[in-house]
C-alpha positions in Angstrom: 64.1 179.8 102.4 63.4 178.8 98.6 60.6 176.7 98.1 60.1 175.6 94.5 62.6 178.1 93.0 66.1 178.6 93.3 66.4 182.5 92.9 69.7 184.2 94.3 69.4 187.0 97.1 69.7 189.7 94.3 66.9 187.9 91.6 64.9 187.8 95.0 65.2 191.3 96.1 64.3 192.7 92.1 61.1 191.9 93.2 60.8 194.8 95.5 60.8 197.2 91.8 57.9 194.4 90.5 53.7 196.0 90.3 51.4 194.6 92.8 50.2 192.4 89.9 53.4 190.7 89.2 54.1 190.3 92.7 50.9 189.0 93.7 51.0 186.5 90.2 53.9 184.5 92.6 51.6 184.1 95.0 49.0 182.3 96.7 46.4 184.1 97.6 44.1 182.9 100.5 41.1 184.8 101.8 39.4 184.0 104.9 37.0 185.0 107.5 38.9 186.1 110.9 37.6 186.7 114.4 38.8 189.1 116.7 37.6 192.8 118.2 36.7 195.3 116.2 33.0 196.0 115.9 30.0 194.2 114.6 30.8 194.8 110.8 34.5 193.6 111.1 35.2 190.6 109.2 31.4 189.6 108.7 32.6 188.9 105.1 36.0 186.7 103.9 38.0 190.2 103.5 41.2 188.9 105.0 44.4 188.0 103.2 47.2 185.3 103.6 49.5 185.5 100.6 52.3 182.9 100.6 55.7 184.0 98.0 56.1 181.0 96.3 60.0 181.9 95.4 60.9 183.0 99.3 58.6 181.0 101.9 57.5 184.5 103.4 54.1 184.1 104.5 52.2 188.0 105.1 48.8 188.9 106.4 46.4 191.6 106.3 42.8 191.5 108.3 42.8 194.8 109.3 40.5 196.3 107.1 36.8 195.5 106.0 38.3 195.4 102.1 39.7 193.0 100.8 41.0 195.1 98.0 42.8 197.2 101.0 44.0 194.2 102.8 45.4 192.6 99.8 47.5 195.7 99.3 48.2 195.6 103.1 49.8 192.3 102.4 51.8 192.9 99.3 53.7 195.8 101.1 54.0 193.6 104.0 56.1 191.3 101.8 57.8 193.9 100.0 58.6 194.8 103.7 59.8 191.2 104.5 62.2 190.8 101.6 63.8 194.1 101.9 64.2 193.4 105.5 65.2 189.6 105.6 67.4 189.0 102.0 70.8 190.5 102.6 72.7 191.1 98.9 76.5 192.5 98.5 76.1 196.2 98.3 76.8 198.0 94.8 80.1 199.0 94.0 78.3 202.6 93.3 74.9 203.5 94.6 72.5 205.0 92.7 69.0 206.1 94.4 66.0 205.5 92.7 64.9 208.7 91.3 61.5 208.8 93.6 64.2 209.4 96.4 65.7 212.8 97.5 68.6 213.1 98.9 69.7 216.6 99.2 71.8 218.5 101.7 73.2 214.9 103.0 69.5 214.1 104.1 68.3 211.1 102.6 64.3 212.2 102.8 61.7 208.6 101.5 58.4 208.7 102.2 56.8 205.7 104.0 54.7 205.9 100.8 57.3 206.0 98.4 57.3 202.7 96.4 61.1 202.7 96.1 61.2 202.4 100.1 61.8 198.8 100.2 64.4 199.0 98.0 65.7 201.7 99.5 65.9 199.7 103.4 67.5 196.6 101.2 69.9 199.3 100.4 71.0 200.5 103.6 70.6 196.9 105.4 73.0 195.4 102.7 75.4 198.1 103.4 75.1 198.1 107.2 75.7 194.1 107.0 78.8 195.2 104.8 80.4 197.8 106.7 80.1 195.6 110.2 77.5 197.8 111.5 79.4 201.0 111.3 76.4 203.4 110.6 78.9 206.2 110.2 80.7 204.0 107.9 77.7 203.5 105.7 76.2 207.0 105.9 79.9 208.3 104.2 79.1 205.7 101.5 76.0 206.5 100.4 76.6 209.9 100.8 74.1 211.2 103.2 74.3 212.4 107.1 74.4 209.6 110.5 71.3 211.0 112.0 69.5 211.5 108.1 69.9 208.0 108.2 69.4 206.6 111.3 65.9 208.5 110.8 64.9 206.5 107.9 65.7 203.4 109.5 63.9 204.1 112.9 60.7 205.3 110.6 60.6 201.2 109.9 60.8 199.2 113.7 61.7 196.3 111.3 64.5 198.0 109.4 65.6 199.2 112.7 65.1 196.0 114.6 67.4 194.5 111.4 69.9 197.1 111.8 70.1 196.6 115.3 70.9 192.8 115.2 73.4 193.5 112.5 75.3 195.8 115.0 74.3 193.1 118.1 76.4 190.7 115.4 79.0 193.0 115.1 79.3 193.0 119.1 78.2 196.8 118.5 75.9 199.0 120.6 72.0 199.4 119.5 70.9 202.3 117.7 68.6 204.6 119.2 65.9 206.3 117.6 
């Protein structure tokens, strides 16, 4: 997965707490014209974005919008997305929230535009790869309710696809949403 670097799972997934500007400085940026429906003013200008991590191989894209200021933060949270989705670290031996993230009443409530979301999902994938897919298992460890968190991860089809293949691993039954 490393091309050019040799970061661990955990120095890869710190950079899900980096600004768009540090995060984009590891990349290479490419924008391009790109074809496709969507009316006579889409695309007429080189607004879409191909960034390529240098440190993890992920390669993201944005061309749905007529920015390229918008796409280019389409793609950064598309990476963000694909690290906290596809670097699995050991869990914490205590979890601490980031404090952007309420979890009251055994809910765990993150809003898709939280930026601690990503590292929130690299939380609860790490500790669903940990406990063997026992969703019950994880929700009593980081304190919050089955459903509360089955919620959070069926908000993100690729948090939930992940969780699913962990359980599939595990020779365990999908989730549903």
């Amino acid at each position: 997965m490393s091309k050019g670097f040799d970061l661990t799972p955990e120095e890869l997934r710190t950079r899900l707490k980096f600004d768009d500007a540090r995060l984009l400085a590891e990349c290479e940026a490419h924008i391009h014209r790109t074809g496709g429906p969507g009316g006579q003013h889409r695309n007429k200008v080189a607004s879409a974005v191909r960034l390529v991590h240098r440190p993890s191989g992920y390669v993201v894209t944005a061309t749905e919008r007529r920015s390229q200021h918008e796409n280019k933060a389409n793609a950064l949270r598309r990476l963000r997305e694909a690290i906290a989705v596809g670097v699995r670290c050991a869990p914490p031996p205590t979890v601490v929230w980031p404090e952007s993230v309420c979890t009251t009443d055994g809910r765990l409530r993150v809003n898709e535009k939280n930026p601690a979301l990503w590292e929130v999902l690299g939380l609860v994938l790490d500790e669903v790869a940990a406990c063997g897919g026992q969703v019950g298992q994880v929700a009593d460890r980081l304190g919050v309710t089955t459903s509360s968190l089955t919620r959070v991860l069926a908000e993100n089809p690729k948090a939930f696809a992940e969780a699913n293949r962990l359980r599939r691993q595990a020779g365990l039954a999908p989730l549903r949403a």
